[in-house]
Structures are given as structure tokens and as C-alpha cells.
N, C-alpha and C positions, 0 to 999 in steps of 0.2 A: 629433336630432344626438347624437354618443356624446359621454359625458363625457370629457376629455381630463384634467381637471385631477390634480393632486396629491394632492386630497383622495379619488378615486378608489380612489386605490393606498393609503391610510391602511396600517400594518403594525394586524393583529390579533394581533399578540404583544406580551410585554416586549421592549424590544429591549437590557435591564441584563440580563434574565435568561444564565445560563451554566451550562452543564452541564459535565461531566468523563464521561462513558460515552462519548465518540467524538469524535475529532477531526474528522468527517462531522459533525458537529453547526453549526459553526462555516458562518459565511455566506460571500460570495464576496470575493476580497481586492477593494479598489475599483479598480485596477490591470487587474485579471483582467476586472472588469466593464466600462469604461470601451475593454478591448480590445474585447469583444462589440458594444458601442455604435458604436465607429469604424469596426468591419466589416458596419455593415447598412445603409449606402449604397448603392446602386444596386443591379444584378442581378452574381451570377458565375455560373458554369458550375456545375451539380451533382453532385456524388459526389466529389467530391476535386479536379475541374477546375481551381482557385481558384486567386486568388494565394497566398493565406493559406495552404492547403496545400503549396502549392507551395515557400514560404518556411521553413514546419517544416521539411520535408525538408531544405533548406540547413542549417539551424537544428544540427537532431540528428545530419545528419551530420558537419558539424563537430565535436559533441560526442562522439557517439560511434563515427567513424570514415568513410570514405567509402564503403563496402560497408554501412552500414547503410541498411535498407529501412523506412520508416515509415508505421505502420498508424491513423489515429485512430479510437478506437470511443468506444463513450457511459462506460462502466462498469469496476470494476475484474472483475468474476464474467466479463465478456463479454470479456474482454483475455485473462484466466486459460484461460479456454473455446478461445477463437480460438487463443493462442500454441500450447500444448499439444496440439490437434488438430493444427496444422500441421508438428511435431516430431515427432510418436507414431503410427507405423504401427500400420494396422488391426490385428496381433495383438499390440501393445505394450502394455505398461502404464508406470504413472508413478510414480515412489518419492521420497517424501516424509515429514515429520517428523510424527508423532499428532497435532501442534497445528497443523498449517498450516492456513488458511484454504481450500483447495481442497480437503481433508479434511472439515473440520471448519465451516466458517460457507457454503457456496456451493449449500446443499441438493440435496448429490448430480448438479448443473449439469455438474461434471466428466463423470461415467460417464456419464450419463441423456441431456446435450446430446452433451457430444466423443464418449463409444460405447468409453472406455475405463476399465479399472479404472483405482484408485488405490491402490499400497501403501505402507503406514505402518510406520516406524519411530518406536519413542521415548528419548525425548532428553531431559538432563536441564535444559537451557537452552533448545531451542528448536532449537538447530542440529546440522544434521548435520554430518559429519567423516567423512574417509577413512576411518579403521578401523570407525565404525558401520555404514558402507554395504559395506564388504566384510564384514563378519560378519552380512550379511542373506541369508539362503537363499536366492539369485535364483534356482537350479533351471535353469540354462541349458541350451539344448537341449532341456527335458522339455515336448513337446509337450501337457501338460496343467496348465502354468501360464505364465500370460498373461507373455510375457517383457519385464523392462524394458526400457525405450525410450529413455526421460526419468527425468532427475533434477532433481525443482524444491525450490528453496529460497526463504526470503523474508525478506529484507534492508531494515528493520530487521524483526524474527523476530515472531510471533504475542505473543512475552513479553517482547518491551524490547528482546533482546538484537540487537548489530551483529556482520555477521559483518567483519574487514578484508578487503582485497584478495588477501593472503598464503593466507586461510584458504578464499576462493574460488577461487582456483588451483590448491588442494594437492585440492581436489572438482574441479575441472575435468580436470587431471590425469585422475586415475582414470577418471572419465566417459569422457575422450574414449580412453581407453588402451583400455575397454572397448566402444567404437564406439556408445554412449550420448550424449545431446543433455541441456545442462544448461541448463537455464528459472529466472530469477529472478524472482518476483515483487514487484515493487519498485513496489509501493502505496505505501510509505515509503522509498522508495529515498532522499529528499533529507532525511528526518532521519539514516538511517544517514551519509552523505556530510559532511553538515552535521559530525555530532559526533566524525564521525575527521579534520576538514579536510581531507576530499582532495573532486578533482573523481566526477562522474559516471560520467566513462569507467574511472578507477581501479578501479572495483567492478563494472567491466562487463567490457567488449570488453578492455583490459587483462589480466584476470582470468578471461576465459576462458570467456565468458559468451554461449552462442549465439543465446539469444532471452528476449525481455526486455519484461512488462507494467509500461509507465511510467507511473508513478502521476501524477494532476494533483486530483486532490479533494481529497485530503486537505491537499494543498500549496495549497489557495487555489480552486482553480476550481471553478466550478458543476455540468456534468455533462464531463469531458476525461481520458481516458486515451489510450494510446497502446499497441501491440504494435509493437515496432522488434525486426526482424530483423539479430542481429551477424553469425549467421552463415550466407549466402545458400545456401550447399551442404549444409547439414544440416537446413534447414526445407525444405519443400513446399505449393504451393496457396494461401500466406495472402490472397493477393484474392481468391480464390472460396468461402473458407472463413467471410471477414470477413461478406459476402453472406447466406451461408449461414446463420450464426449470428446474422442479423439485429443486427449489429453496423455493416453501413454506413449512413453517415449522410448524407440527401439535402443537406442545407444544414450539408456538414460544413464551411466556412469559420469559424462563428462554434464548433466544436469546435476547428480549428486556433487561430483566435486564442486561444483559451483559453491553451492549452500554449506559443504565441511569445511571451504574455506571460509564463508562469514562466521560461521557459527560454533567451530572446533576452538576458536578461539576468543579474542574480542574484536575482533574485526568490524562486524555487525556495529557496536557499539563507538570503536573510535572514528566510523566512517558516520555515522548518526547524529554523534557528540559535534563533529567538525562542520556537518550539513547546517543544525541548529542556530552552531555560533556566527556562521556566515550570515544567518538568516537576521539574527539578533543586532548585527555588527550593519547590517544592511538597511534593517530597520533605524536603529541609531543616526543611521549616517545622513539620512531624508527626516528625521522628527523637525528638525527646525529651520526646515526650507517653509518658506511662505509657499505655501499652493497644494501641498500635500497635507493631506489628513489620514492620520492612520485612525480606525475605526475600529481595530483588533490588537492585542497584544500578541505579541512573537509568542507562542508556546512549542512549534517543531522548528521546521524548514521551511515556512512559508507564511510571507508577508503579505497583507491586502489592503492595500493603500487608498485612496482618492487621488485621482489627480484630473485639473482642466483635460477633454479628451483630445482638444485638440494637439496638448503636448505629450499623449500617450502617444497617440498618431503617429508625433515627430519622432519621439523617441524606438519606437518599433519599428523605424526605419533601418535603424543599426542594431538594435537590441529585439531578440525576439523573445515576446511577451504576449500575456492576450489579455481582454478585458473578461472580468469575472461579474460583474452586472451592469450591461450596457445603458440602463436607468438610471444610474449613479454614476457613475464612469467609474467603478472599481474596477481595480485590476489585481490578478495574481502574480509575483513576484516568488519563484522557489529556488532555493539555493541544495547544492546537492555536495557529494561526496567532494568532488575535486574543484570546488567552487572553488576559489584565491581570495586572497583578501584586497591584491590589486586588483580583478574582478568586480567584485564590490565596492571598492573607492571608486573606479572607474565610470561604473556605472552610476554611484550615487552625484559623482562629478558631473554627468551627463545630464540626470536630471535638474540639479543646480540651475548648469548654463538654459536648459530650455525655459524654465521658467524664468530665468534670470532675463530673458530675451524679448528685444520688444515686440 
């Protein structure tokens, strides 16, 4: 007979332990999981059939309009992958900032999976602007470069920064003036939302925003993102692409409930609100240590400080963290849903004593 009990499932971690290298690190909210648990009653229909799915869809378009089309895949690389093929003609490419995570963290997923380039602009914060993107060589009409298609951005940005609704409009604009599809990547869509107080739709469909990977990991849930099309006449194929890029999910109910539970609610928001103020309260806590330099202001969940490397070193001994420009010794510090605030004393305590040290 199989073991059922409780003592089965024992965690073989700390479960005090707490890192700051990824808000991915952080476990599922108990909300988020507790939705999973109520959706594994009886049998539903497979591939999206569900109620649960069926419910998102009411859900988000509510949120973010009645023309929106909702996609759930497992990941945020495979949402990034899916949107962007479905926006980007075969001889299209994709113009984005040197930090973006579709550049830079999704190993080449973009080109290699979706079958198109990626071009890069750099940026002193993170985010692109009307005048960056017009002073980028697109080479229009010149049959020997791959012409832009899409223009993705990612809100809150690879480096902290929130773009407002204002500042996605004035890139919307332009995109859409030059018959271009504008893709947000919104892994962290609900910390940027959270720390400017406005809703979802404000920094989306509002703003200008045609197609959209909605973050749900980083915001509490286990494996739950989403591709929600704002704009049905400028994407193409997204269900037979979602397929395709082995992004559909047989038993996607318990991926739906993931997302009804951030989003039917405020969930999203008070877990974003809470990520933010750790991050704020963390920052705070290191400004007037000798040795550190903060070189950015707090605007989501994550801090990037200076520090000697050799006391990053020490300190990534017991705390896992990583350095974000080995030429500077910056580091990234992100605080997440169930960060603590003894947490963040603890750790700001830690780096105290190391530099305090002879």
C-alpha cells in the first residue's frame, strides 16, 4: 500500500532559508495552491475545454478588455516565444533593449525556437523611448536586413526600472504609425502596476499594447503564465503556434486556476505591493553603510547595489545572490512575495558586519 501520510512528503530543505537572486526562488502563495487543490476534483475536458479556463478568459477580459484572447502556457521563455512568433512575419525581426531578457537570459529560444532575429538597442535605464527607436538604423525596404516587425519591451524592465502608461503610448504611437506590433513582456507586469497604483489594463490595452506575456510565477504561482492577445487584427495563429511551441497544456485547468487565483482578485497586487516594499525597506536598510553604493532607485522588487566584490564573495556564502555586472561588482538583490522583513534586517545586518570587518 503507498504511503499517504505527511511524513512522506517531509520538505528536505530549510524552509527559514531565503535567497535574494530571484523572486523565482520564493514558493507558491498558499492561495495560489489551495486554488490547484479545489480544481483536482473530478474529471474536466482537456486542452483548455475547462471551466477554469473558461473563467480566465471572463477574468482577463474583464481586465483587460473584451477583444482580449487568452492563451495559458507553462513559462515565461515559452509565452515570450509563443507572443512574438505570433506577431512577427516570417521575414520580420524584433527590436529590443541589450538587457531584455528575450536577448539576453532565454538562450537564444527567441531566434533558434520562433525562426527570427532579435535586434538590440542600448539603453541607459532599461527602457526604450521614441527617439531611441527612431535613431536605430531599421534599413527599411533593404531587402538584406531582416525588417522590424515587433517592438518588445518589458515592464517592470530587466534593471528595476517602470515604464508609466504615458511612456508606453508615446512607443505605441510610433510602432503603430510605422505598421509595427508592440509585445510587452510583463513577467513583472504586477510589480510595475503595483508601484505606480494603477490597474493592469492602464499599462496594457490602454497604452497601446498589442500582445502581452502575463507573468504569474514570479507573482505567487507555481508553473502559470499567460499570452493574452490585446490586439486580434495584428497577431496571427496563436493556437496553433501555442501547440507548436509545446506550450499547450493537457491538464491546463490547474494552470488556469493558478492565474483566477492572482487575478479574480487582488492577489496579483497585494503580493507585488509587498515584493516592492521589501525591496524599498532593503534598499533603506544598506544606503548608509560605508561600502555600498546604490547607483539605482528602488522602483519594483529589485535592488542593484555596489559592493567591494570581495564581500559579495563572502556574503553569497550564506546568501544566494549573483553579481549583475562583474566590471563594476554590481549585484542584483530581488525581494519576492514572501520576502519578511526579518529577512531583510537579517540580511542588511549581514552586509553591515562584512564590511564592518577587517
Amino acid at each position: 500500500m503507498t504511503d499517504t501520510s505527511t511524513e512522506a512528503f517531509t520538505p528536505i530543505h530549510d524552509p527559514s532559508t531565503r535567497g535574494f537572486a530571484s523572486d523565482n526562488y520564493a514558493g507558491i502563495h498558499p492561495e495560489v495552491l489551495a486554488a490547484i487543490v479545489a480544481a483536482n476534483g473530478g474529471h474536466q475536458v482537456a486542452y483548455g475545454e475547462d471551466v477554469y479556463t473558461a473563467r480566465l478568459t471572463e477574468v482577463l477580459t474583464e481586465v483587460f478588455g473584451r477583444q482580449a484572447m487568452v492563451y495559458p502556457v507553462f513559462n515565461g521563455t515559452g509565452a515570450n516565444v509563443l507572443a512574438l512568433q505570433a506577431a512577427t512575419p516570417r521575414w520580420a525581426s524584433v527590436l529590443t533593449t541589450s538587457s531584455a531578457h528575450i536577448h539576453v537570459d532565454e538562450a537564444a529560444a527567441p531566434e533558434r525556437v520562433g525562426g527570427f532575429k532579435v535586434n538590440v538597442i542600448d539603453t541607459p535605464d532599461g527602457k526604450l523611448t521614441p527617439q531611441l527607436i527612431e535613431a536605430y538604423p531599421a534599413r527599411v525596404e533593404d531587402e538584406h536586413f531582416a525588417q522590424i516587425g515587433v517592438v518588445s519591451i518589458t515592464n517592470s524592465t530587466e534593471v528595476g526600472t517602470v515604464y508609466t502608461g504615458a511612456e508606453i503610448r508615446a512607443i505605441a504611437d510610433l510602432v503603430h504609425e510605422r505598421g509595427w506590433v508592440l509585445h510587452l513582456d510583463g513577467s513583472r507586469l504586477s510589480n510595475a502596476a503595483a508601484a505606480l497604483g494603477v490597474g493592469l489594463r492602464e499599462l496594457t490595452t490602454d497604452a497601446g499594447v498589442d500582445i502581452l506575456s502575463l507573468g504569474g510565477t514570479k507573482a505567487g504561482a507555481m508553473l502559470a503564465e499567460a499570452v493574452v492577445v490585446l490586439s486580434p487584427d495584428r497577431v496571427a495563429g496563436a493556437t496553433f503556434l501555442r501547440k507548436q511551441s509545446m506550450q499547450l497544456a493537457s491538464k491546463m485547468r490547474f494552470v488556469s486556476a493558478q492565474l483566477l487565483a492572482l487575478f479574480e482578485g487582488d492577489l496579483w497586487r497585494r503580493n507585488a505591493e509587498h515584493a516592492n516594499g521589501m525591496a524599498r525597506r532593503l534598499a533603506d536598510a544598506v544606503a548608509d553603510i560605508d561600502g555600498v553604493r546604490l547607483v539605482t532607485e528602488v522602483e519594483a522588487n529589485a535592488v542593484f547595489p555596489i559592493l567591494p566584490r570581495e564581500v559579495s564573495e563572502r556574503l553569497m556564502q550564506r546568501f544566494r545572490f549573483y553579481f549583475w555586472d562583474e566590471s563594476t561588482g554590481q549585484v542584483r538583490w530581488m525581494c519576492a512575495w514572501d520576502t519578511t522583513e526579518s529577512d531583510v534586517d537579517a540580511f542588511a545586518a549581514a552586509v553591515r558586519a562584512e564590511l564592518a570587518a577587517p
